[in-house]
LOGUMI-76568 format. One record per residue: residue number from 1; residue in one letter; x, y, z of N, C-alpha, C in turn. Coordinates in Angstrom, 2 decimals, padded with zeros to 5 digits. Layout:
BEGIN
NUFI torti kolse     n_X     n_Y     n_Z    ca_X    ca_Y    ca_Z     c_X     c_Y     c_Z
NUFI   NUM     A       X       Y       Z       X       Y       Z       X       Y       Z
...
***
This chain:
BEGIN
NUFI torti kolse     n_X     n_Y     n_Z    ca_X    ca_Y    ca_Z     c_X     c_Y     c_Z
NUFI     1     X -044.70  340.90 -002.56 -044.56  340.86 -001.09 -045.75  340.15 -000.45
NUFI     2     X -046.84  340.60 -000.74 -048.35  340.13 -000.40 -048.08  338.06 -000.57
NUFI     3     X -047.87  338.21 -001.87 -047.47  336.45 -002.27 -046.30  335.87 -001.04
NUFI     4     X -045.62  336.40 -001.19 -044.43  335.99  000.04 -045.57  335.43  001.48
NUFI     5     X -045.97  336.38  002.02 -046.34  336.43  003.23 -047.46  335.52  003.56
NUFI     6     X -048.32  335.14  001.64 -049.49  333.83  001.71 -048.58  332.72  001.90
NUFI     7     X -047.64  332.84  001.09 -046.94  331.49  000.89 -045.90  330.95  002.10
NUFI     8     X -045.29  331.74  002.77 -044.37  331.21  004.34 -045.68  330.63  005.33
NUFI     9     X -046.51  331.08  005.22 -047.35  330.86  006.35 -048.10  329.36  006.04
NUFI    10     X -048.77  329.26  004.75 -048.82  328.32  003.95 -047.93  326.83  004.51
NUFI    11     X -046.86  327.22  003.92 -045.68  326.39  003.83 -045.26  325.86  005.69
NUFI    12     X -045.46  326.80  006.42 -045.36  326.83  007.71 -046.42  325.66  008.58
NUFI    13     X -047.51  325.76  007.70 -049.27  324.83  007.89 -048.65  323.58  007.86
NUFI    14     X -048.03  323.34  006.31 -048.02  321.82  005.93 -046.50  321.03  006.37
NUFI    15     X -045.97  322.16  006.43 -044.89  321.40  007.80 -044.85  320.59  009.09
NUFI    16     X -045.88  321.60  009.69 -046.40  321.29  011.21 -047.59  320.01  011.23
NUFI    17     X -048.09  319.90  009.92 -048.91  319.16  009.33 -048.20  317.68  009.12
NUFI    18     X -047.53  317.61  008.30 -046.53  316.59  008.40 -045.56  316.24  009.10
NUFI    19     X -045.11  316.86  010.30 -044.30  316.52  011.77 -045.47  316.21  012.82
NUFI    20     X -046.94  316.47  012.70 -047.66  316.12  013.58 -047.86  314.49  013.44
NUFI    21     X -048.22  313.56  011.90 -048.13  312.36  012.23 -047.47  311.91  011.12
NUFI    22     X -046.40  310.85  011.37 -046.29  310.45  010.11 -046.64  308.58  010.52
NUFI    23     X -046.88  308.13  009.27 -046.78  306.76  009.72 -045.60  305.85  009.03
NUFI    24     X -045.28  305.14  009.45 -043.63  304.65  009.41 -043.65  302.80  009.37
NUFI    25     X -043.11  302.06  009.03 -043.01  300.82  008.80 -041.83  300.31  009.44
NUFI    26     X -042.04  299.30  009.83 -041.00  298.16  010.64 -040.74  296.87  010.22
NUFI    27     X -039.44  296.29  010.12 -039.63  295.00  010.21 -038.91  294.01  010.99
NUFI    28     X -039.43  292.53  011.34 -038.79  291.97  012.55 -037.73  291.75  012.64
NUFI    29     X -037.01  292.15  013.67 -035.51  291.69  013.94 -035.47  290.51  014.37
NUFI    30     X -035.55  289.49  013.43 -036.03  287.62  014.39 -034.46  287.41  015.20
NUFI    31     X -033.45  287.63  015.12 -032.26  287.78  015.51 -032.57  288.12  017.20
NUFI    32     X -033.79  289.20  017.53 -033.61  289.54  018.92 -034.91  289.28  018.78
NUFI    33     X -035.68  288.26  018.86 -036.99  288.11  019.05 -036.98  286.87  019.30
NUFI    34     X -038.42  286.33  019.94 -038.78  285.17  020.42 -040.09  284.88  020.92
NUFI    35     X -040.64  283.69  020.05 -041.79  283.02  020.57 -041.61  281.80  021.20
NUFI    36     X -042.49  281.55  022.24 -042.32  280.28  023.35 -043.70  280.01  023.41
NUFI    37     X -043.78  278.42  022.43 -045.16  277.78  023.19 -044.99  276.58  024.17
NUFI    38     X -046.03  276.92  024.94 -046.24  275.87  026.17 -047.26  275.65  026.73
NUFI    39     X -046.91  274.23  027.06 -048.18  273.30  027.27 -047.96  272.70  028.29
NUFI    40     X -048.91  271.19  028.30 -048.61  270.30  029.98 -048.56  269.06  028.97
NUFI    41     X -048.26  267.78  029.64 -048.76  266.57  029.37 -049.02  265.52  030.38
NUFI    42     X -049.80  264.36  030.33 -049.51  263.54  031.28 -047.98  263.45  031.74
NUFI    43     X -046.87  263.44  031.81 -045.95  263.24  032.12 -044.66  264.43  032.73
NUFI    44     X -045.30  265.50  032.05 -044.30  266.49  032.05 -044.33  267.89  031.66
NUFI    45     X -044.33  269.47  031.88 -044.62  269.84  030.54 -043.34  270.36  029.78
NUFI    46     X -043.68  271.27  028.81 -043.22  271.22  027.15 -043.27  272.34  027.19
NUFI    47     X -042.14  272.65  026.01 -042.03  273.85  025.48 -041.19  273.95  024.21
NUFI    48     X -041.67  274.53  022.83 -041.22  274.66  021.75 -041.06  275.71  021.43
NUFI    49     X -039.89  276.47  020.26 -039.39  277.79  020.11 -039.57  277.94  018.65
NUFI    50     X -040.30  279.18  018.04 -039.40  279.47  017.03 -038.28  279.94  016.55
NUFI    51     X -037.91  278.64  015.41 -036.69  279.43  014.92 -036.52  280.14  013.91
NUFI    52     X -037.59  280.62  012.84 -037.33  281.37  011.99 -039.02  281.90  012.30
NUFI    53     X -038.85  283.41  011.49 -040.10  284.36  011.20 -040.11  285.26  010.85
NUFI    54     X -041.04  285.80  010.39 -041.30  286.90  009.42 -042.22  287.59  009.79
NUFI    55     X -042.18  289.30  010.37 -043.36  290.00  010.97 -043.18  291.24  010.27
NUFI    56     X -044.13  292.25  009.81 -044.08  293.27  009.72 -045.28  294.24  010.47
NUFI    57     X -044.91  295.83  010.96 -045.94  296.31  011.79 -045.61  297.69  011.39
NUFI    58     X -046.96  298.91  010.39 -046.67  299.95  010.38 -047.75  300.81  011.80
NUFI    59     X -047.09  301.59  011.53 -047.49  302.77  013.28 -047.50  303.83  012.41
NUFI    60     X -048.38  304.80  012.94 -048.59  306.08  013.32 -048.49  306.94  014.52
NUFI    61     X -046.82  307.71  013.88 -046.84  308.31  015.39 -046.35  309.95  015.10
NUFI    62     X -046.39  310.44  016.17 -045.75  312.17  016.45 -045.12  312.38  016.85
NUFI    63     X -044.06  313.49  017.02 -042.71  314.06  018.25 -043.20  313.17  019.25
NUFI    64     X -044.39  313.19  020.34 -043.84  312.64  021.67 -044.22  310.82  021.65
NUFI    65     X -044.59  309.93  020.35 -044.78  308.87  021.05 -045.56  308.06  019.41
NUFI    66     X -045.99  306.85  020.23 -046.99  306.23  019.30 -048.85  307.06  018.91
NUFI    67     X -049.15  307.25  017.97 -050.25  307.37  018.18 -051.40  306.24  017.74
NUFI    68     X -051.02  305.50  016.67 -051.68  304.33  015.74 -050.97  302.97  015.92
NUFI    69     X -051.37  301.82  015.91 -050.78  300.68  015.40 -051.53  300.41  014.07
NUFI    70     X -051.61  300.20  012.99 -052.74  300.17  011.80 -052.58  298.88  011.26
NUFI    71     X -051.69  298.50  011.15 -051.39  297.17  010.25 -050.11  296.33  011.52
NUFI    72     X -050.89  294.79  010.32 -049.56  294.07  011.55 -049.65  292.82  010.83
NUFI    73     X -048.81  292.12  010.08 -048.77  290.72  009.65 -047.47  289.81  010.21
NUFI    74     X -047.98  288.75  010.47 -046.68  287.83  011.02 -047.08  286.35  010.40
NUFI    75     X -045.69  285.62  009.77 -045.91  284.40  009.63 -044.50  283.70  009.98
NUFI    76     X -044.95  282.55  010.06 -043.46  281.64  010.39 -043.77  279.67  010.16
NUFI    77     X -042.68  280.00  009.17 -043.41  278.02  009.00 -043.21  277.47  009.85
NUFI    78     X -044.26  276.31  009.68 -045.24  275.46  010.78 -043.54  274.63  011.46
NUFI    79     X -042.63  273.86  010.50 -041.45  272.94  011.09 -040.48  274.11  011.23
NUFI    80     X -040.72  275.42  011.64 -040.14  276.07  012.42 -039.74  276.15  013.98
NUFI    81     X -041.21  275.53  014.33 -041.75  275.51  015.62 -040.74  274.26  015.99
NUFI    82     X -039.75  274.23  016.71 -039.19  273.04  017.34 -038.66  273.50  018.95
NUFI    83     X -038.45  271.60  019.41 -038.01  271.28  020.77 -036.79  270.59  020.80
NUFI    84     X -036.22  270.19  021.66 -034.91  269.66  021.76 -035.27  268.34  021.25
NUFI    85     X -036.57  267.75  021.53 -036.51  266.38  021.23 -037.47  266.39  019.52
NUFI    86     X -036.48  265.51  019.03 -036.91  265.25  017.55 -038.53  264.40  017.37
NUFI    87     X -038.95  263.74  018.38 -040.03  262.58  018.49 -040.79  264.12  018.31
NUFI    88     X -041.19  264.87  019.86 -042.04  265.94  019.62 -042.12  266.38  018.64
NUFI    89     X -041.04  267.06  017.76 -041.10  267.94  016.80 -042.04  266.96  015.39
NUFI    90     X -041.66  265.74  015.54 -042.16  265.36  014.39 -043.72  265.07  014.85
NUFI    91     X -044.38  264.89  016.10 -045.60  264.51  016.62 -046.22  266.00  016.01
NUFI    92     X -045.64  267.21  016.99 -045.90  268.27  016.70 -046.45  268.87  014.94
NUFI    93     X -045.90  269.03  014.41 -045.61  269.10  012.86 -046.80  268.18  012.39
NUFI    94     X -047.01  266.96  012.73 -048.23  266.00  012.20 -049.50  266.88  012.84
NUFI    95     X -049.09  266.86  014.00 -050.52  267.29  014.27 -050.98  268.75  013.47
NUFI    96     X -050.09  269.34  013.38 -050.60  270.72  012.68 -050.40  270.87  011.68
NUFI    97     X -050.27  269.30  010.68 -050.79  269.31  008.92 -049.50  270.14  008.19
NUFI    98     X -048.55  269.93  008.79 -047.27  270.44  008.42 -047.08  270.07  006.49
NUFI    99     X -047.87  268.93  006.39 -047.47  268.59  004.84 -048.22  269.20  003.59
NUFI   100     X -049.71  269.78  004.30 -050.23  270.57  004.00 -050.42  272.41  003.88
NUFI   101     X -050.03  272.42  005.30 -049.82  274.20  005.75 -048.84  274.27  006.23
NUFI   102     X -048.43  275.06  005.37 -046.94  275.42  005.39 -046.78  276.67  006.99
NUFI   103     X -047.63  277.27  006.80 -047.39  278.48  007.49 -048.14  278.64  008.63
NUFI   104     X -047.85  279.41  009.87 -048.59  279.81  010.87 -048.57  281.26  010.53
NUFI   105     X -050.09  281.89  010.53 -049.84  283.34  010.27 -050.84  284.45  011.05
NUFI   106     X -050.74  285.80  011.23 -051.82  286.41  011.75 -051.97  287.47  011.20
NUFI   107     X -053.10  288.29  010.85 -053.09  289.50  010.16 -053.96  290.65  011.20
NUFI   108     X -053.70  291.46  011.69 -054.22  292.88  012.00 -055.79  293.18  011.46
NUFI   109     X -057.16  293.16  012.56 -057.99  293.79  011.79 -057.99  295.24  012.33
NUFI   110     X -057.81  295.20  013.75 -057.73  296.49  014.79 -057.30  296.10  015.87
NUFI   111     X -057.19  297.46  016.35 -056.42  297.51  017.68 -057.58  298.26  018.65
NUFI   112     X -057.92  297.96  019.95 -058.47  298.23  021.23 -057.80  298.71  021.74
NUFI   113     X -058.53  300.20  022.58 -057.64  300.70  023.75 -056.38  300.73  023.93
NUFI   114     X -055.86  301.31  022.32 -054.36  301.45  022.71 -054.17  302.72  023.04
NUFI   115     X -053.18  302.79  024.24 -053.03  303.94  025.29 -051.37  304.01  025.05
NUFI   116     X -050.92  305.04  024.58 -049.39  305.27  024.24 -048.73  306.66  025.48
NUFI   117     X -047.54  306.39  026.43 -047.54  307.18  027.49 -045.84  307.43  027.42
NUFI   118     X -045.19  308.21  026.71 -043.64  308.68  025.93 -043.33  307.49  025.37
NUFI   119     X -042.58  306.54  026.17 -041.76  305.58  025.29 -042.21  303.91  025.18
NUFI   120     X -043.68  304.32  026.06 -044.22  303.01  026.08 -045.70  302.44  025.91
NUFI   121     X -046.12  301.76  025.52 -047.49  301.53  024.81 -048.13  300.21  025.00
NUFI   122     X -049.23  300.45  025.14 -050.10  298.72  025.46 -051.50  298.85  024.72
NUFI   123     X -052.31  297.83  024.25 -053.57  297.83  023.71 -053.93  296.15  023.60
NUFI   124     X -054.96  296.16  023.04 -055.09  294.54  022.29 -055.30  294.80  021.05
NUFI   125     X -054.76  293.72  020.66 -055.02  293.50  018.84 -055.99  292.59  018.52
NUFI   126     X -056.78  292.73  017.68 -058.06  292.12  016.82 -057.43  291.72  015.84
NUFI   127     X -057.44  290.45  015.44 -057.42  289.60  014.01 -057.67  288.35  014.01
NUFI   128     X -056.98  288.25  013.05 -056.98  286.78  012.38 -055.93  285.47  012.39
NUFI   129     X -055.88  284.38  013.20 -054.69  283.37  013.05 -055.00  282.37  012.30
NUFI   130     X -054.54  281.98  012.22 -054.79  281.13  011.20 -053.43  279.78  011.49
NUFI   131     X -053.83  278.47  011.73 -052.88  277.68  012.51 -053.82  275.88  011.84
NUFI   132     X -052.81  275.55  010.83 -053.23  274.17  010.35 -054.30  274.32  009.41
NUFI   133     X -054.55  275.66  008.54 -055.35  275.69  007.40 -056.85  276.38  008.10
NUFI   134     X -056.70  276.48  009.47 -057.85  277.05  009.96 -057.84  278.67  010.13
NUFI   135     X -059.01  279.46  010.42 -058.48  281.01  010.49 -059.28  280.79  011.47
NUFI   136     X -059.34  281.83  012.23 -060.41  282.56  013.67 -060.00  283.38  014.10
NUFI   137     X -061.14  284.25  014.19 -060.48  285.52  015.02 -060.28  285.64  016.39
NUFI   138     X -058.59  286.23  016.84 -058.51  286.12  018.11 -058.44  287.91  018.56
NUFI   139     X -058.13  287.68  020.18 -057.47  289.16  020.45 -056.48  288.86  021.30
NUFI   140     X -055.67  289.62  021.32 -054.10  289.55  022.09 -053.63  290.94  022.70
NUFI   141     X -053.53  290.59  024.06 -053.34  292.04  024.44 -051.42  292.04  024.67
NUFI   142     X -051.07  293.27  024.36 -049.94  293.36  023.99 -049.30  294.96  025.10
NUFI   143     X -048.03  294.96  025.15 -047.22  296.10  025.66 -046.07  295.90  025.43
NUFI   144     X -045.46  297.53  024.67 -044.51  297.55  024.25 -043.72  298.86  024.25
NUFI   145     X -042.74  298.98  024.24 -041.83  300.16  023.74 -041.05  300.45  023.32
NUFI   146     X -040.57  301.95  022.94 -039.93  302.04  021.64 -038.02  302.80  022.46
NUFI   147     X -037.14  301.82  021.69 -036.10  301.96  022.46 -035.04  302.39  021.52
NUFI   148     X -034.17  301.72  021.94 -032.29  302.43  020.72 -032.67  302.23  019.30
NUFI   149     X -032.33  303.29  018.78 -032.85  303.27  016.52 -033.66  303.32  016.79
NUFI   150     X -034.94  303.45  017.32 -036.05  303.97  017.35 -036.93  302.58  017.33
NUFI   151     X -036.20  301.58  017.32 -036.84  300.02  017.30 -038.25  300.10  018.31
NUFI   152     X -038.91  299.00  018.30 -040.38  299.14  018.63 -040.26  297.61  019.46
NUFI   153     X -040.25  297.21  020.70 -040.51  295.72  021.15 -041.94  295.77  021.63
NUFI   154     X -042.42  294.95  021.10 -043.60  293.94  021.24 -043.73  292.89  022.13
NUFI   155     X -044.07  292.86  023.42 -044.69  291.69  024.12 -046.13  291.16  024.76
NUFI   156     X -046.17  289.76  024.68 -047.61  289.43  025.32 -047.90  288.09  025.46
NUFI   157     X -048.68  287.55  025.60 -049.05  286.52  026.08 -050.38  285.94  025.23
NUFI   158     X -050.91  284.76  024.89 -051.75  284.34  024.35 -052.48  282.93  024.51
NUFI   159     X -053.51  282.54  025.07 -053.66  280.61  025.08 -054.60  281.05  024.29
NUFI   160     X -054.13  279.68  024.01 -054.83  279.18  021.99 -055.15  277.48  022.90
NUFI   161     X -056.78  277.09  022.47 -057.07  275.64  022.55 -056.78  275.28  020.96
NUFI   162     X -056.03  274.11  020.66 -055.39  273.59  019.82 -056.71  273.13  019.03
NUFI   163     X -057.97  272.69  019.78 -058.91  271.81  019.03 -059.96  273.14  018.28
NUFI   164     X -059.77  274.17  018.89 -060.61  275.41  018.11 -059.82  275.32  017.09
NUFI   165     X -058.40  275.25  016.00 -057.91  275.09  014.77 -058.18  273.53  014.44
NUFI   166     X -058.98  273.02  015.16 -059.41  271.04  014.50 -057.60  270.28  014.53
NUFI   167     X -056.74  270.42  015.55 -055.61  270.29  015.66 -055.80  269.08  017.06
NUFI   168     X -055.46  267.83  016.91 -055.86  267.15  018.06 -054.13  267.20  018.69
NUFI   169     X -054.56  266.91  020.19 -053.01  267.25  020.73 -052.52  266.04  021.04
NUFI   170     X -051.46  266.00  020.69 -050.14  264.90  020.46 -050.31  264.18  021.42
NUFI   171     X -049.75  262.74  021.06 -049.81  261.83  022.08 -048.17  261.11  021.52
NUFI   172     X -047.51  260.70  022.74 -046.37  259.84  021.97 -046.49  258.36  023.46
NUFI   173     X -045.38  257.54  023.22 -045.47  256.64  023.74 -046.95  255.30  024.33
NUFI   174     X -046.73  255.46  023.58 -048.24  254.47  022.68 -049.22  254.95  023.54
NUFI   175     X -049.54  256.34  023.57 -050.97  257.16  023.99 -050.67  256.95  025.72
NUFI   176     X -049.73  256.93  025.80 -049.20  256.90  027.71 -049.07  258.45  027.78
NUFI   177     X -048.64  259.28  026.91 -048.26  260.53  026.92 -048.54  261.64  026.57
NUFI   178     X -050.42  261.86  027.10 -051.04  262.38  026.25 -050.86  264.18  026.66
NUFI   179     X -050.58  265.05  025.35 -050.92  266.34  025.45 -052.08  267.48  026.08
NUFI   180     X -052.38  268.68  027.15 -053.19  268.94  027.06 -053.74  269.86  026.00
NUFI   181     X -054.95  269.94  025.61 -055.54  270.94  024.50 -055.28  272.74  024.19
NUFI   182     X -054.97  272.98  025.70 -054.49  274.68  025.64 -053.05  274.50  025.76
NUFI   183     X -052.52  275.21  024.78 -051.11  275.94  024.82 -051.25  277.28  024.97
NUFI   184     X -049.40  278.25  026.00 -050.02  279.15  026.07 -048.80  279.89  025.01
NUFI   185     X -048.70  281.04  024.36 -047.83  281.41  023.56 -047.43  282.77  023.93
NUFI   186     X -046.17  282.74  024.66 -045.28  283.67  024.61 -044.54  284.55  023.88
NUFI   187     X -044.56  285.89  023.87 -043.84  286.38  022.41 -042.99  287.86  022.89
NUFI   188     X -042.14  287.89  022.29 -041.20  289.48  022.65 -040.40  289.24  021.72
NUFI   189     X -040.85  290.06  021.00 -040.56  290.90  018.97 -039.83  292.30  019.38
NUFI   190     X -039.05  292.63  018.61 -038.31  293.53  018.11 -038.44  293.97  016.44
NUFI   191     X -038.66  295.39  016.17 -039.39  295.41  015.43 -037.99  296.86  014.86
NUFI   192     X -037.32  297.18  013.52 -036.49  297.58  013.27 -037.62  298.55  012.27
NUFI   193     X -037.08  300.02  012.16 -037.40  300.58  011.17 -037.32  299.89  009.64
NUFI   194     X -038.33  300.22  008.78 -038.06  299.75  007.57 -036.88  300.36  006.88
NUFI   195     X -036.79  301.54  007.02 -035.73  302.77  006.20 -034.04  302.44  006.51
NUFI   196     X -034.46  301.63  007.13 -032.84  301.33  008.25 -032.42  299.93  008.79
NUFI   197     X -033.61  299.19  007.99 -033.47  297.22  008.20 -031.96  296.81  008.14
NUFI   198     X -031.60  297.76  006.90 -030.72  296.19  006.03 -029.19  296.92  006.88
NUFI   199     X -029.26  298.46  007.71 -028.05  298.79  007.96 -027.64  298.13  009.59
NUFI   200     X -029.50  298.37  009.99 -029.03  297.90  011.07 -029.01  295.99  011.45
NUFI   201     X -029.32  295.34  010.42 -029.51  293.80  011.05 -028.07  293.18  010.21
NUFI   202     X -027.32  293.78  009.84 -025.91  293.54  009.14 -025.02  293.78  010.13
***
């Protein structure tokens, strides 16, 4: 009886213990997601989309909300990045060593002041991009929340100067049409449980 009464209470600890946080994995729904970069030029400005990518983001959270963002990797190849017009895309792509680096990518070192309030959450992220074989660390402040299936959307905003990755900006029509150096990069990710990817993106 004595054993009974160590052991429910016990058992009662590491329950409440493991419903207080668990941490959980996601991955991108590129299907409902979207990045938009944009720029100016002498003439006009621009804007290019990705069409394919690859993100993953695990969290730590409890009954009422987020408590952690801990990890976060995203990549998407470089002749992903396209515009309606084929000239850009191929200017584009040169300039960012497309034959060389395959990939645009960013990795998670930390997260700042993330403040999680029921179903919705904001902070900045600390890492690493890495764009034409170059890395540097940026920060990106982000807000997001967690909606139907328990999915997680991600949005924010980012300018990147093209010449901090040694990336000179495009020129077409025999240098009449020159690019400016900051692009700014738009993003709103959807982020699917891992446990439940393949039922729910089918």
């Amino acid at each position: 009886m004595m054993k009974k009464q160590i052991i429910v209470p016990a058992l009662a600890i590491l329950f409440m213990a493991a419903t207080v946080e668990a941490q959980e994995s996601f991955r991108l729904d590129h299907r409902n997601s979207e990045i938009t970069v944009k720029g100016t030029s002498s003439v006009h400005d621009w804007e290019m989309k990705a069409t394919a990518m690859s993100a993953k983001i695990e969290v730590k959270s409890n009954g009422s909300g987020l408590d952690e963002i801990v990890n976060v990797s995203f990549s998407m190849p470089t002749e992903k990045l396209t515009s309606d017009n084929n000239i850009m895309n191929k200017k584009s792509w040169d300039a960012l060593k497309s034959n060389k680096h395959d990939n645009i990518m960013f990795d998670l070192t930390s997260v700042s002041g993330f403040n999680s309030n029921g179903s919705t959450f904001s902070g900045t992220a600390f890492g690493t991009l890495t764009i034409a074989g170059k890395t540097k660390a940026v920060s990106i402040p982000f807000s997001g929340n967690t909606g139907n299936n328990n999915a997680l959307v991600v949005s924010g905003e980012e300018k990147i100067n093209m010449k901090d990755y040694n990336v000179s900006p495009p020129t077409a029509m025999l240098g009449t049409l020159k690019t400016g150096e900051e692009v700014t990069v738009d993003f709103n990710m959807k982020f699917i449980p891992e446990s439940r990817y393949t039922e729910l993106i089918n």
